[in-house]
C-alpha positions in Angstrom: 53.8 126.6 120.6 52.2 123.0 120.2 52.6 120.7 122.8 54.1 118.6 119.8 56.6 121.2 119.1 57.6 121.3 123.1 58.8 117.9 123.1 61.0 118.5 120.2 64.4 117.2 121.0 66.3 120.1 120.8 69.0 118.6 118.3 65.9 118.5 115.5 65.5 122.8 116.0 69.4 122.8 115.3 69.3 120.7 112.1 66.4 123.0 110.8 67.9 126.2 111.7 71.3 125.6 111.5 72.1 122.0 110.2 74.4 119.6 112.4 77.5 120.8 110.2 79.3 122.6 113.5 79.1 119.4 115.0 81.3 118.2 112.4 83.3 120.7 111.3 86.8 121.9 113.0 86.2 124.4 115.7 89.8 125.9 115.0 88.2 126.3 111.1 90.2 124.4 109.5 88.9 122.3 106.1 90.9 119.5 105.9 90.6 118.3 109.9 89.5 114.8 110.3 90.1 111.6 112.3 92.7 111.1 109.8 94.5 114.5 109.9 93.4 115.9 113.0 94.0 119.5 113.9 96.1 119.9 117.4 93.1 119.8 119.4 90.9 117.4 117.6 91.2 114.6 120.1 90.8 117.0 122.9 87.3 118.6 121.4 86.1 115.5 120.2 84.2 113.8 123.6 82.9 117.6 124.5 81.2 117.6 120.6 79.6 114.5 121.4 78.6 115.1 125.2 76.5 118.0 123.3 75.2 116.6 120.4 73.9 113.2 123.3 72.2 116.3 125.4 70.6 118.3 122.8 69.4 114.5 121.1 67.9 113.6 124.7 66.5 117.1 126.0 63.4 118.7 124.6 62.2 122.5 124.9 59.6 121.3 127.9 62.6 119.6 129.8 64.9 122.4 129.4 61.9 124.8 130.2 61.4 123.0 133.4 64.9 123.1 134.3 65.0 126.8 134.3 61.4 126.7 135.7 62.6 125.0 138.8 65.6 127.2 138.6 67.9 124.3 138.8 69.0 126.2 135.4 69.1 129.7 134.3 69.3 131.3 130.9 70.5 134.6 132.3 71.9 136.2 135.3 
């Protein structure tokens, strides 16, 4: 891996392998669940979709890496 590629917010790995689509989309799988017909937990999921999307947009492979490095994080127990 390029030193490039480790500073990679983590949020760009996710829209190439996966697109940002589950950030959008319903996490009870409903179609039609928006702002303006929300599902019965919409509000609820809402600020814990976007606390994600803000950590994977900020944190790269090399700061994560570190994390677990340090062991201040872990990726198994």
């Amino acid at each position: 891996m390029t030193k490039a590629n480790l500073n990679l917010h983590l949020i760009e790995i996710i829209k190439h392998m996966d697109g940002l689509e589950n950030f959008e989309d319903c996490v009870l799988g409903l179609r039609k669940c928006s702002s303006e017909k929300p599902c019965p937990i919409h509000y609820s999921v809402q600020p814990l979709k976007k606390q994600l999307f803000k950590e994977l947009n900020e944190n790269s492979i090399a700061s994560f890496a570190k994390k677990v490095k340090a062991e201040e994080t872990f990726l198994f127990i």
